[in-house]
TORNULO-168180 format. One record per atom (N, C-alpha, C): residue number from 1; residue in one letter; atom name; y, z, x. Coordinates in steps of 0.05 Angstrom, whole numbers, always signed. Last residue first. Layout:
N
NUM; a; CA; Y; Z; X
...
//
This chain:
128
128; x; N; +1964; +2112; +1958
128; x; CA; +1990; +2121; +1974
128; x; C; +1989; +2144; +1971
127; x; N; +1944; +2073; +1929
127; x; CA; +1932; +2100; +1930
127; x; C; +1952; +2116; +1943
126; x; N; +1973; +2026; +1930
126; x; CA; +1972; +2036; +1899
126; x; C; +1962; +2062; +1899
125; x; N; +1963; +2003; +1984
125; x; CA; +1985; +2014; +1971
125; x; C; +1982; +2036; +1951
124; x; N; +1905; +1992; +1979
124; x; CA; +1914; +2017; +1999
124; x; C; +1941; +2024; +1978
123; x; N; +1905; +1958; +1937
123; x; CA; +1894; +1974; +1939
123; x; C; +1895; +1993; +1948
122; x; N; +1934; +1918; +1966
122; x; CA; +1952; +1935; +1953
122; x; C; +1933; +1960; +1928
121; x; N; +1899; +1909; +2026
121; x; CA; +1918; +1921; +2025
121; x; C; +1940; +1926; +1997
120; x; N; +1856; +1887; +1985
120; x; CA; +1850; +1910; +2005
120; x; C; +1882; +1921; +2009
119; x; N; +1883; +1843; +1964
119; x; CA; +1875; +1864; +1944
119; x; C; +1867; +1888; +1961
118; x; N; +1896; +1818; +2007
118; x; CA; +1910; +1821; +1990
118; x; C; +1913; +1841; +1975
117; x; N; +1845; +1798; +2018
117; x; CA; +1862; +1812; +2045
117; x; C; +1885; +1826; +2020
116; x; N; +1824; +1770; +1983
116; x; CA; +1810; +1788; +1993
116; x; C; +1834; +1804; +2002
115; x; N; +1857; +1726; +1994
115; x; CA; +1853; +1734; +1966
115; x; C; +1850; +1769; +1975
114; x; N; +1848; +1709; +2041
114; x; CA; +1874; +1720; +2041
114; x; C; +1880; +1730; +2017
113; x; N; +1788; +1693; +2025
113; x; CA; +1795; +1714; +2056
113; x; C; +1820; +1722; +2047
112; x; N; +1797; +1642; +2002
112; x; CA; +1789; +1670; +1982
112; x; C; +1792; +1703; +2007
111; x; N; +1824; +1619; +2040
111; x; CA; +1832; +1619; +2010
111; x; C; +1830; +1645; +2000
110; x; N; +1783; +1602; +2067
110; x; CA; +1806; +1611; +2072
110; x; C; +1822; +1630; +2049
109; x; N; +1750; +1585; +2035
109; x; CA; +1737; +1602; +2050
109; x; C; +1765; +1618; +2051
108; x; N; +1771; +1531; +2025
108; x; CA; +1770; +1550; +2004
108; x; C; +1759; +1585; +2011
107; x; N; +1774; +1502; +2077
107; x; CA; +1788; +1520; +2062
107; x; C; +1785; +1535; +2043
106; x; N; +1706; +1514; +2096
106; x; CA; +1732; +1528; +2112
106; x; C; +1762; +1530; +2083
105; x; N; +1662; +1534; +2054
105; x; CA; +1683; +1511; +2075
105; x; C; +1713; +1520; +2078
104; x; N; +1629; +1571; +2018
104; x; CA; +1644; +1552; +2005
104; x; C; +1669; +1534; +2024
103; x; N; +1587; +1587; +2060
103; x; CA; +1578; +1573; +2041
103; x; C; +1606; +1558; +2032
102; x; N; +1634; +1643; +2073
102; x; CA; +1615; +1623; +2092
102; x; C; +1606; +1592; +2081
101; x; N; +1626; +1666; +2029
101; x; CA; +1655; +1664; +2039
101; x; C; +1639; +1633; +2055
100; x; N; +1577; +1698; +2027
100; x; CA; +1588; +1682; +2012
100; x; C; +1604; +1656; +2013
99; x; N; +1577; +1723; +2082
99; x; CA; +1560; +1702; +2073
99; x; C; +1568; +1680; +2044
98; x; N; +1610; +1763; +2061
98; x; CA; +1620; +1745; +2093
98; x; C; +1599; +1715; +2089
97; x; N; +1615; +1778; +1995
97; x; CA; +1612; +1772; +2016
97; x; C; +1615; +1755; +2042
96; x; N; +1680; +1788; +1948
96; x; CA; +1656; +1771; +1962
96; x; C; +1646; +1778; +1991
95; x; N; +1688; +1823; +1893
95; x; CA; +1684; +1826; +1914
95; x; C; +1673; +1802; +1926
94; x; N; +1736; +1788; +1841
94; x; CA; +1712; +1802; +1851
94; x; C; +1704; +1799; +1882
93; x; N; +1811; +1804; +1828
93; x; CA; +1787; +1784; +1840
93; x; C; +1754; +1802; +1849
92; x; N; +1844; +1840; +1806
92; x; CA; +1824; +1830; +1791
92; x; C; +1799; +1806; +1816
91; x; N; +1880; +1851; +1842
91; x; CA; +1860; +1863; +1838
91; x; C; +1841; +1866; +1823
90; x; N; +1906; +1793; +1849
90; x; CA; +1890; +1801; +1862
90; x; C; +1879; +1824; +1868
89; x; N; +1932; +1793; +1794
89; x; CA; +1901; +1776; +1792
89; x; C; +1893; +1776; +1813
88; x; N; +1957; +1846; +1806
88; x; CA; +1940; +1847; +1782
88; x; C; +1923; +1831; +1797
87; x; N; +2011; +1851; +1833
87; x; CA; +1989; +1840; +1844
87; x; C; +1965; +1829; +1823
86; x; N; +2053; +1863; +1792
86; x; CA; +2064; +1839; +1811
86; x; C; +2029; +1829; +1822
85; x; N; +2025; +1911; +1758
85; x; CA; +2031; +1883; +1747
85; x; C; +2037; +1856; +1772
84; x; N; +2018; +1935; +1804
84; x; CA; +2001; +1936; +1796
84; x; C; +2002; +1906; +1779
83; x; N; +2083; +1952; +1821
83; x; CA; +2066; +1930; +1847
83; x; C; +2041; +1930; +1826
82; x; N; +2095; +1975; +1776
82; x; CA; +2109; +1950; +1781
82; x; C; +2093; +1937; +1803
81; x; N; +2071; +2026; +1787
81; x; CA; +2069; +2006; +1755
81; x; C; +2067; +1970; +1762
80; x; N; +2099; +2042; +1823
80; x; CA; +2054; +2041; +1827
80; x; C; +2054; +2021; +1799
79; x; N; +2140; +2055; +1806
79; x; CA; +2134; +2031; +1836
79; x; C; +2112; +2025; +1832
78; x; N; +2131; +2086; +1775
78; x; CA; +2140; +2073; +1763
78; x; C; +2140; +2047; +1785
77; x; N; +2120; +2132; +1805
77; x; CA; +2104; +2126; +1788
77; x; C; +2112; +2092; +1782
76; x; N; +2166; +2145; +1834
76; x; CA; +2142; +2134; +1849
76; x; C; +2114; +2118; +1827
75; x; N; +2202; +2162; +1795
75; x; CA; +2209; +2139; +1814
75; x; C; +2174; +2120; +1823
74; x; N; +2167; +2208; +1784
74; x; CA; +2175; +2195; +1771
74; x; C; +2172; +2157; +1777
73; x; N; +2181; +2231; +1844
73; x; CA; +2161; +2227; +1831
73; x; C; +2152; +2209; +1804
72; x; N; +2242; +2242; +1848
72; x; CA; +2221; +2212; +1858
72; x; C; +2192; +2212; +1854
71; x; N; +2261; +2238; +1770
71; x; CA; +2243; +2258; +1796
71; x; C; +2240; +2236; +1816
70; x; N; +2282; +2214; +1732
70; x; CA; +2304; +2240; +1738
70; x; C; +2285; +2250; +1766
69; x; N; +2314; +2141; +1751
69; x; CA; +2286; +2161; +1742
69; x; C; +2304; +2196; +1751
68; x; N; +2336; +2080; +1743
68; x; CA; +2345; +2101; +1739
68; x; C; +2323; +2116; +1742
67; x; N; +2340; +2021; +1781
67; x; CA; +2324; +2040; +1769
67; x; C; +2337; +2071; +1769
66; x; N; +2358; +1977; +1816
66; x; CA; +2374; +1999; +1805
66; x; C; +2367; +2021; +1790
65; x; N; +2298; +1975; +1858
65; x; CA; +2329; +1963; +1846
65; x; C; +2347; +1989; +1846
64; x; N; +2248; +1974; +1861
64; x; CA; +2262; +1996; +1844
64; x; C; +2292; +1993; +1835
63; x; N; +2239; +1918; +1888
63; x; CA; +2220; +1925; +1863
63; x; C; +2238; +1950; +1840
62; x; N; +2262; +1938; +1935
62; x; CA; +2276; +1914; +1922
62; x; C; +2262; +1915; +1888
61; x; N; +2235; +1984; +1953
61; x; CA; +2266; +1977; +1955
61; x; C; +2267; +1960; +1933
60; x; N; +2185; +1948; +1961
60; x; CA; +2190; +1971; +1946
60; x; C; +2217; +1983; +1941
59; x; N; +2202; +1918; +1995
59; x; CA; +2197; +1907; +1975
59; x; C; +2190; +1918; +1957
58; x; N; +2212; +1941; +2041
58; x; CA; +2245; +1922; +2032
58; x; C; +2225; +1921; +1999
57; x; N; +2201; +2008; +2039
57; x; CA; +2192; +1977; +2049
57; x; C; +2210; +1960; +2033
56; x; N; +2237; +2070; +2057
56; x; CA; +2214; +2050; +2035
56; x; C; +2218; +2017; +2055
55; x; N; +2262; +2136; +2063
55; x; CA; +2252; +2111; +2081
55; x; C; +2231; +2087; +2057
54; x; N; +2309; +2157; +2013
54; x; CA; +2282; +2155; +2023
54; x; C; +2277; +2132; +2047
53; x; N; +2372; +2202; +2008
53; x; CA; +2359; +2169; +2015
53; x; C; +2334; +2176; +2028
52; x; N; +2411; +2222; +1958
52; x; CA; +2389; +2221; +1972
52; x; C; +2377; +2198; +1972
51; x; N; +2479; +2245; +1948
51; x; CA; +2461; +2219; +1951
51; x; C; +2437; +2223; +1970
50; x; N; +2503; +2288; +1904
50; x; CA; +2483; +2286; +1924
50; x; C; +2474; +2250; +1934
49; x; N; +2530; +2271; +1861
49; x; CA; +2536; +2290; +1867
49; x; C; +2521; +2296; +1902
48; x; N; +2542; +2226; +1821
48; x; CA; +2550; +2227; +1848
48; x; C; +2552; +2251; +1874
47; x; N; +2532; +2220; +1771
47; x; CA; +2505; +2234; +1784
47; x; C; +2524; +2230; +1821
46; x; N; +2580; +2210; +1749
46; x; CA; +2573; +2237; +1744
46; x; C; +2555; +2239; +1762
45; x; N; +2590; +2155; +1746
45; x; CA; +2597; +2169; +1771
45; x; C; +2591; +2200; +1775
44; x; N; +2566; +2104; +1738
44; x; CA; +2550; +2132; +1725
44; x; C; +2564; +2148; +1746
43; x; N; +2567; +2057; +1751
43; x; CA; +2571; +2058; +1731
43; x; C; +2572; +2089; +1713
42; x; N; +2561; +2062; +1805
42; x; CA; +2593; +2062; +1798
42; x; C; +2598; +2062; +1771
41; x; N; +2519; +2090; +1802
41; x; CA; +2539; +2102; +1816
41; x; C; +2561; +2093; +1810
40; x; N; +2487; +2044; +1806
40; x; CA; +2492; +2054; +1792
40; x; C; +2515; +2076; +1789
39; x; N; +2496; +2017; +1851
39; x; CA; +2507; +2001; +1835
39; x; C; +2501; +2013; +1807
38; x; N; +2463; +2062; +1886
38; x; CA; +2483; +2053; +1894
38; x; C; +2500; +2031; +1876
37; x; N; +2403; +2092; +1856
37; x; CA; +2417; +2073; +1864
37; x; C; +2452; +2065; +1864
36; x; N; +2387; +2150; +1877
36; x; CA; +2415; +2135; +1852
36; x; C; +2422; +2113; +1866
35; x; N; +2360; +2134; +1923
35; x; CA; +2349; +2150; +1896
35; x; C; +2361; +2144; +1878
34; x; N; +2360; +2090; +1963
34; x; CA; +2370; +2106; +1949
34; x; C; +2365; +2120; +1923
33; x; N; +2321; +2075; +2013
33; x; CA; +2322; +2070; +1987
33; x; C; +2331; +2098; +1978
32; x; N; +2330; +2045; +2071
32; x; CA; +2325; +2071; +2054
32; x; C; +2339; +2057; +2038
31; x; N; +2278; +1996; +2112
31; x; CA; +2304; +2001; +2085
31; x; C; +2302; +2033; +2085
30; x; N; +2226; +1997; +2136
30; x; CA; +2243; +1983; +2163
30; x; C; +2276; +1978; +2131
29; x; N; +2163; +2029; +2130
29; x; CA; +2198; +2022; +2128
29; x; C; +2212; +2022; +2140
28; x; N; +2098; +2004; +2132
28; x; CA; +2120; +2005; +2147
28; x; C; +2150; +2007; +2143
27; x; N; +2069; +2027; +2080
27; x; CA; +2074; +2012; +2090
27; x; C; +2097; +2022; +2115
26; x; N; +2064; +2064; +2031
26; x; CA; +2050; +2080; +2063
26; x; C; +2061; +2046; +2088
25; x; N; +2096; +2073; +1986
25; x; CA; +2067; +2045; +1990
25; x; C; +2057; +2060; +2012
24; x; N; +2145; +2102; +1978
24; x; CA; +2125; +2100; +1959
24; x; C; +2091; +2076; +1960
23; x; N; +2163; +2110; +2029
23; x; CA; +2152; +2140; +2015
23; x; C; +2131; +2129; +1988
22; x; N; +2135; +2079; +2082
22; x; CA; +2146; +2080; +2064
22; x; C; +2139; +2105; +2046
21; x; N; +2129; +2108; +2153
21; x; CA; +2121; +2098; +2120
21; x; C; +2137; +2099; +2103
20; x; N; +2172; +2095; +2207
20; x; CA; +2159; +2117; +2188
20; x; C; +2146; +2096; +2161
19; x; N; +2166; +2080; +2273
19; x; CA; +2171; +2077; +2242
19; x; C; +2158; +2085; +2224
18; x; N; +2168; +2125; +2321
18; x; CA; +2157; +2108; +2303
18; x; C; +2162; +2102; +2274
17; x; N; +2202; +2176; +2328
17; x; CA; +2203; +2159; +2333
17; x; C; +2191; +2127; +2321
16; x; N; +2169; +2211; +2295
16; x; CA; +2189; +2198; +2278
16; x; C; +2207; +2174; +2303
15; x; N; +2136; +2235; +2326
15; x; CA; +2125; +2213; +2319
15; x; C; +2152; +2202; +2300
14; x; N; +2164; +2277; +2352
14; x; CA; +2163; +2254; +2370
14; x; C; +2150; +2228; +2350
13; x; N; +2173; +2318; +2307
13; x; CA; +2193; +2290; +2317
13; x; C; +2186; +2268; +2332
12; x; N; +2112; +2299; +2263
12; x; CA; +2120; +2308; +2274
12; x; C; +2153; +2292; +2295
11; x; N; +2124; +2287; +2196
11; x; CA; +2113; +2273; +2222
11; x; C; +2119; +2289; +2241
10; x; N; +2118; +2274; +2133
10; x; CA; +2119; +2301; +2150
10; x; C; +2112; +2297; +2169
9; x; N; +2181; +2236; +2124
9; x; CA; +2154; +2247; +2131
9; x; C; +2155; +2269; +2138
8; x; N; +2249; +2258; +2100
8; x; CA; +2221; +2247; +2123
8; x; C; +2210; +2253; +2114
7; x; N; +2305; +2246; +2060
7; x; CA; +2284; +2248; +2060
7; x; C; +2255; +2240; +2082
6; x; N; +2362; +2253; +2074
6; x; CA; +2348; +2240; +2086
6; x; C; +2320; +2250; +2077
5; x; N; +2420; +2267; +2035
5; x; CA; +2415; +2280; +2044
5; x; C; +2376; +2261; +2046
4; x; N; +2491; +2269; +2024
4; x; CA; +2487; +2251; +2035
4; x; C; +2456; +2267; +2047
3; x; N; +2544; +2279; +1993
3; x; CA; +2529; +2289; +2005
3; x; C; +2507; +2269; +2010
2; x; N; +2610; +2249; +1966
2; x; CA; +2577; +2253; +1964
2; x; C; +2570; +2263; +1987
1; x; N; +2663; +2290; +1937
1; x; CA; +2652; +2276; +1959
1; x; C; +2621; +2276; +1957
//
């Protein structure tokens, strides 16, 4: 029989009210993500021994899939890989100023703002 065992924050209870972070971005998780993935398990029934579930973001969820790893550390590494390649050319974009931004008209303005916004938040991610 699997065991079945919940990885939290270190939040206090009343704050686990609140939706907790993802274990591997700091984002909001609203999935748990299974350590052995669940469609591996049927291929690999030996690791059935424990099922441990993390709180994560559908898109860190969805990024690790079926992914095999022996640590969630490991695991975690290998998420920081995969959002690095998925974002790249918006952490490659160079910094712009509010004045900058300003000069090139509303859309392109736009444009480079949600560029910007982009790389600030998988920036945050990637430090987690």
């Amino acid at each position: 029989m699997t065991r079945i065992r919940t990885i939290r924050s270190k939040s206090s209870p009343g704050q686990r009210a609140l939706i907790e972070p993802c274990f591997y971005c700091g984002l909001p998780a609203d999935s748990l993500d299974h350590f052995f993935a669940q469609s591996l398990l049927k291929v690999m029934p030996q690791l059935e021994t424990e099922q441990v579930l993390v709180p994560a973001c559908r898109e860190c969820n969805s990024l690790l899939s079926y992914s095999y790893f022996r640590t969630l550390g490991k695991r975690k590494d290998a998420l920081r890989e995969r959002l690095y390649r998925k974002y790249a050319k918006y952490l490659k974009l160079p910094d712009w100023g509010d004045d900058e931004i300003e000069e090139l008209g509303y859309t392109l303005g736009t444009f480079i703002r949600a560029g910007q916004e982009k790389k600030r938040l998988t920036t945050k991610r990637l430090a987690w």
